[in-house]
C-alpha positions in Angstrom: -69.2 60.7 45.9 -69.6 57.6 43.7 -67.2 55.1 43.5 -68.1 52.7 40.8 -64.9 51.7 39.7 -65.6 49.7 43.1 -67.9 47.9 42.1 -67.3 45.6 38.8 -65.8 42.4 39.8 -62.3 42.0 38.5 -61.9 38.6 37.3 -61.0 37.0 41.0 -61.0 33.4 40.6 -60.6 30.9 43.4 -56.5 30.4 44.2 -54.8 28.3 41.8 -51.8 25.9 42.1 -51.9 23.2 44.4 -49.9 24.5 48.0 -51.3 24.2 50.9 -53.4 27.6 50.1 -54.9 26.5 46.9 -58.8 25.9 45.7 -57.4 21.7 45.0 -56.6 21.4 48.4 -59.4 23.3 50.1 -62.3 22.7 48.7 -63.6 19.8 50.7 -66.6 21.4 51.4 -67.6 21.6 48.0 -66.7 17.9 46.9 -68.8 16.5 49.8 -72.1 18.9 48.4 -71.3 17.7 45.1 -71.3 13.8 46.4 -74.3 14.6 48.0 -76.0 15.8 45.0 -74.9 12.7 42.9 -78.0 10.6 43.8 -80.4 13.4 43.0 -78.7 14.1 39.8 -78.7 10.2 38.2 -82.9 9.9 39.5 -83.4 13.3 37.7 -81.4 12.1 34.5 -83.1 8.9 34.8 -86.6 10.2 35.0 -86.4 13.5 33.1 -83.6 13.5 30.3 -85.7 12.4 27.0 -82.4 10.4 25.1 -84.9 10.1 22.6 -85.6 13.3 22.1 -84.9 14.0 17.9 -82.5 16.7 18.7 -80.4 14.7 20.9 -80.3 11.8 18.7 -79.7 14.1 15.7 -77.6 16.7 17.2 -74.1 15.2 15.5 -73.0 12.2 17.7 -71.9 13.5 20.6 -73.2 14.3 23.7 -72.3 17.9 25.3 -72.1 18.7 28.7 -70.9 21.9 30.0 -69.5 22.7 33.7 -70.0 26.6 34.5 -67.4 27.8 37.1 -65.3 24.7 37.2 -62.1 26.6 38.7 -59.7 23.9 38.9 -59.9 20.2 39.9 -60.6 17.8 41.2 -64.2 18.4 42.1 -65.5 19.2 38.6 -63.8 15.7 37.1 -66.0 14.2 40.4 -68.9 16.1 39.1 -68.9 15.3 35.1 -68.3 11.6 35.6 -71.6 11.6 37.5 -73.0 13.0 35.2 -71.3 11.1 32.4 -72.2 7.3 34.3 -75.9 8.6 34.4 -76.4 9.8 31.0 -75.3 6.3 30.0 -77.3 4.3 32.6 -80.4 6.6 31.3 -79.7 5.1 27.3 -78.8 1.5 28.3 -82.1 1.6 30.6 -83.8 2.4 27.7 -82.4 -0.4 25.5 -80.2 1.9 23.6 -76.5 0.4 24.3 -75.7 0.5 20.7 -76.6 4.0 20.6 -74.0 5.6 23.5 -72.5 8.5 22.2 -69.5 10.1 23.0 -68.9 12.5 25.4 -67.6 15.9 25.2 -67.0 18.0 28.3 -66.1 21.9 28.6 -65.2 23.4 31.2 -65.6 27.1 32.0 -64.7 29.6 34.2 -62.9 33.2 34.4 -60.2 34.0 31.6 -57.9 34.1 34.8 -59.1 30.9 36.5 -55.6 28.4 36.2 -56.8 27.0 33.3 -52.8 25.5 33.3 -53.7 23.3 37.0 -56.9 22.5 35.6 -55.9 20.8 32.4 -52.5 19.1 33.9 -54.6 17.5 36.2 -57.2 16.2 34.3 -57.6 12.2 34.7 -55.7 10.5 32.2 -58.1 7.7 31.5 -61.7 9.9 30.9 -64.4 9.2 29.4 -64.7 11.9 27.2 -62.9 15.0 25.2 -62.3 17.8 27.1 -62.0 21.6 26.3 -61.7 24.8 28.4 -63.9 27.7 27.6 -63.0 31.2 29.4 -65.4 33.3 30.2 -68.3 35.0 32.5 -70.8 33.0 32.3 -73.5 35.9 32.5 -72.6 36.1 28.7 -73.9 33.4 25.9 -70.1 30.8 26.1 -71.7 28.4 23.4 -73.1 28.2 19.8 -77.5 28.1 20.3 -78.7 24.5 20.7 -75.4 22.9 20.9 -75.0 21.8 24.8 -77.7 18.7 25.8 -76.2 19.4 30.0 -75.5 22.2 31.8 -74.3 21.5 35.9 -73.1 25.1 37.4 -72.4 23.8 41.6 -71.2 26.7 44.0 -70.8 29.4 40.8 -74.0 30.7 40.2 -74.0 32.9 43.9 -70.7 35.2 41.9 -72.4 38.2 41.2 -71.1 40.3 37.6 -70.8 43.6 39.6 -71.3 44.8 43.5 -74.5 46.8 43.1 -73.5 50.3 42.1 -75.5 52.0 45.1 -73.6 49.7 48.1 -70.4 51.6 47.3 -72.4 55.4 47.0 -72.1 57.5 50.0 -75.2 59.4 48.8 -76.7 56.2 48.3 -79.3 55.0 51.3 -78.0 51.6 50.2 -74.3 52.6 51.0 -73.2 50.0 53.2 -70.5 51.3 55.3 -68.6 49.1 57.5 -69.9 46.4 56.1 -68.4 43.7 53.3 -71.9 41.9 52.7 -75.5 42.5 52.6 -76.6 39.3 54.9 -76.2 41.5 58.4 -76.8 44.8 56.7 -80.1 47.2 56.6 -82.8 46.3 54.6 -81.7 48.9 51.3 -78.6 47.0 50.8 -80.4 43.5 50.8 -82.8 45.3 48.3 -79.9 46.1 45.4 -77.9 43.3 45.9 -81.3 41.0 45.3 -82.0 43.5 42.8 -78.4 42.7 40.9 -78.8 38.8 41.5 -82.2 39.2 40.1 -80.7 40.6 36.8 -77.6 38.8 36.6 -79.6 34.6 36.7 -81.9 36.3 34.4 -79.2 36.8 32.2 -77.4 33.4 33.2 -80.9 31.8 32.3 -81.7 33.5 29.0 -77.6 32.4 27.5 -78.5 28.6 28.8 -81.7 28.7 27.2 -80.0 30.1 24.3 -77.6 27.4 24.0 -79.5 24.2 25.3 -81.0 22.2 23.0 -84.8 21.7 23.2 -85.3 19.1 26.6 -82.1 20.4 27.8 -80.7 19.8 31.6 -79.6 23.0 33.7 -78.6 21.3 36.9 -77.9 24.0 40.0 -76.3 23.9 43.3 -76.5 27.1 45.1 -75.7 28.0 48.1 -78.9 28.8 49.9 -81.3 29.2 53.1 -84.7 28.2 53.7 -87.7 30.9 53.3 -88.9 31.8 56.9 -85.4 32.2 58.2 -84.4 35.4 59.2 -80.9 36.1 56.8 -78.8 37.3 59.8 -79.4 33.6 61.9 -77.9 32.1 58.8 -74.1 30.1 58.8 -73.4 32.1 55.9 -74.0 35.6 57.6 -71.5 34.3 61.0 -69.3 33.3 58.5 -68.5 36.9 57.0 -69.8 38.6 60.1 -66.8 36.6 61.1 -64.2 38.0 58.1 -66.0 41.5 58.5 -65.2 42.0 62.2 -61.5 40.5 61.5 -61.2 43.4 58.9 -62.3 46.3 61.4 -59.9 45.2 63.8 -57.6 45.4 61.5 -58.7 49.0 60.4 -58.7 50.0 63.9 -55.2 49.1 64.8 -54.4 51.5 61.3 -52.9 47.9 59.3 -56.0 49.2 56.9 -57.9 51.6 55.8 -61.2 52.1 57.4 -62.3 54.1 54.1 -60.9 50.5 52.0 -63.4 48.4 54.6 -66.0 51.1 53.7 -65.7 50.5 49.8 -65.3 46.8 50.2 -68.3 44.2 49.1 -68.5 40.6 48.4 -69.9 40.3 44.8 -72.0 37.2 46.3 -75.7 36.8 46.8 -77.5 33.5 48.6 -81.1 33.4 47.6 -83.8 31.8 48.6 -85.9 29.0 47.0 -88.9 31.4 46.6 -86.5 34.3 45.0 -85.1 31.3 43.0 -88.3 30.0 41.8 -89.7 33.7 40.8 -86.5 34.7 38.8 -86.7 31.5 36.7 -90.6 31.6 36.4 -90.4 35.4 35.7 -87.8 34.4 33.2 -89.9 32.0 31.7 -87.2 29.8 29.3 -87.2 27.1 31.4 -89.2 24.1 33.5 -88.0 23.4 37.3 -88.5 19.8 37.5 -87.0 19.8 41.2 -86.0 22.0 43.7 -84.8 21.2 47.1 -82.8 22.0 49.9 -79.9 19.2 51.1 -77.5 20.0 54.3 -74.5 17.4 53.4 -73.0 16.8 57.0 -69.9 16.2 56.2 -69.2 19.2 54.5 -71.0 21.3 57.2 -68.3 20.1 59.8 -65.3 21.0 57.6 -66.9 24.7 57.9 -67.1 24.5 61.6 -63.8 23.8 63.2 -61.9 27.0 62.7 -58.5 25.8 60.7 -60.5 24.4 57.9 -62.9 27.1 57.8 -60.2 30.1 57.2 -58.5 27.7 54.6 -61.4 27.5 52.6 -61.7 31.4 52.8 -58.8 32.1 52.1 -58.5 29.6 48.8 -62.2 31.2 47.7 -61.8 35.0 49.1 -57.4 35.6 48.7 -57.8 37.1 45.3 -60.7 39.6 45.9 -59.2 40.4 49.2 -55.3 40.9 48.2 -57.0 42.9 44.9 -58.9 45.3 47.1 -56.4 45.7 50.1 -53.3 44.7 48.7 -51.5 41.0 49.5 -49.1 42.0 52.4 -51.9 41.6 55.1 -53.4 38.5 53.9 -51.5 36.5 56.2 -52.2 38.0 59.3 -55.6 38.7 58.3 -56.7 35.2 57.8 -54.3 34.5 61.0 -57.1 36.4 62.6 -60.1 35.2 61.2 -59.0 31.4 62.3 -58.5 32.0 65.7 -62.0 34.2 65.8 -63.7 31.3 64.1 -62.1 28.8 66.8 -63.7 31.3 69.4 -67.1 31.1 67.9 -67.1 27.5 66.4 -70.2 26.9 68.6 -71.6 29.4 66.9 -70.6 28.3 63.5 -72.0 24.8 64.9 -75.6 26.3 65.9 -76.3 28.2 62.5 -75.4 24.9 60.0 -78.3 22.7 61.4 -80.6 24.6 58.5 -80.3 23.7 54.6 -77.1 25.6 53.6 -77.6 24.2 49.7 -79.8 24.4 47.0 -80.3 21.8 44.4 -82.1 22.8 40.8 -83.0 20.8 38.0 -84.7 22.9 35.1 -85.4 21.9 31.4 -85.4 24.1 28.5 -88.8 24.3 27.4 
């Protein structure tokens, strides 16, 4: 029997507010990746980004930059006043001071991402406008040719939809007992590659759609490198981690075993080659870099246990309480901290590869 209803995403964003469980407060990990990136970004504005370009000079007088998946701050203000200081470096460095615009920033994510946290803690003196823009960012957000930078860091790896045939028990793909595809058998990696192969391509045509000509698309996905073997990877111990945490669960009858069955992480981590095929295949757009970067910093947050399950649970609490109900979140994530205390030298030994991947295209 087929259980679709399983598999569309339901808007889960990341956990909102600002306790001691919300996305502000645990998402280290992410603020030192997008530090690390910050040098790559301003030599690829510097070298790439044509400010002379007629339509940026005649596109009205302000510069656009969009942030795709922004959740709540303050990593995406970090993030757009990079972007912001480069832009500017890139027109005084080519003797157009007079000519700065202004800047206007928008940032999207899920109609049910707390848009309220986002906006009340926006930095008071910023150096541009800002608006929020809901909405899946599979789907065109913008008017065509009205954005000049588009920066999407630790979004782009949300897939629309679990793929239909992971949750069919008539399916070879059904992956039973499992919540992701990284440790699973070969079908299952098969349609979830297959779903993130259709999902960017549908990411990339809405960017192309609303860049203007010479346009930036800036990526950081998570990642890992070619030759290595999915399973070996510190994203596969990580849920293998959350997985096993769940069966225990189901054995000692606090869950389901048929919910663990019918539960999948809409999440894929490609590769650089599956990256570089989809957006070649695709065809709108110019990779001007591509490489892999391991900041760390934000590799040791992951590894010592505490840290780790507080980032779960601010990134994985909605999907999870949605799928098998809120009353065992505690003691489920009580779990998964002291299994990832017991296997932090395993955490340790699988983060020494590239765990991110950085992307700079241009609209052709």
């Amino acid at each position: 029997m087929s259980h679709s209803r399983d598999t569309m995403v339901k808007s889960c964003p990341m956990n909102g507010g600002d306790d001691e469980y919300s996305y502000t407060k645990n998402s280290m990990f992410q603020k030192e990746t997008i530090s690390a990136a910050k040098e790559i970004i301003d030599k690829e504005i510097a070298q790439k980004l044509d400010v002379k370009n007629h339509l940026f000079a005649s596109s009205s007088s302000s510069f656009r930059i969009a942030d795709l998946g922004c959740s709540v701050g303050p990593n995406t203000f970090i993030a757009m006043e990079n972007v912001i200081e480069a832009v500017k470096h890139k027109y005084q460095s080519q003797g157009l001071t007079s000519q700065i615009p202004e800047f206007q920033v928008f940032f999207n994510d899920q109609d049910s991402n707390d848009f309220n946290t986002l906006f009340r803690s926006l930095p008071p003196k910023r150096p541009y406008f800002a608006a929020g823009v809901p909405g899946s960012f599979h789907y065109q957000l913008f008017p065509t040719s009205s954005l000049h930078f588009i920066h999407a860091s630790h979004a782009l790896h949300w897939l629309s939809q679990v793929p239909n045939e992971v949750v069919d028990e008539n399916s070879p793909a059904w992956n039973r007992g499992k919540i992701f595809y990284l440790s699973a058998p070969e079908e299952v990696g098969k349609a979830y590659a297959a779903q993130f192969a259709k999902d960017v391509g549908m990411f990339l045509d809405a960017r192309a759609t609303e860049l203007v000509s010479g346009g930036m698309l800036v990526l950081i996905i998570g990642s890992f490198r070619n030759e290595i073997s999915p399973s070996h990877t510190l994203a596969s111990v990580l849920f293998d981690l959350l997985e096993s945490t769940l069966l225990d669960m189901a054995k000692e009858g606090l869950i389901s075993k048929a919910r663990v069955d019918s539960f999948n992480l809409p999440m894929y981590l490609a590769t650089p080659n599956e990256m570089t095929e989809i957006i070649e295949k695709n065809g709108r757009f110019k990779i001007e870099r591509a490489e892999f970067f391991n900041p760390e910093s934000a590799i040791k947050v992951f590894c010592s246990g505490q840290a780790c399950t507080m980032h779960f649970r601010a990134g994985f609490e909605g999907i999870l309480s949605k799928h098998f109900g809120s009353e065992i979140i505690d003691e489920l994530f009580h779990r998964h901290s002291k299994k990832t205390e017991e296997f932090s030298s395993r955490l340790q030994s699988s983060s020494d590869e590239g765990t991110q991947l950085f992307l700079a295209l241009k609209r052709k």
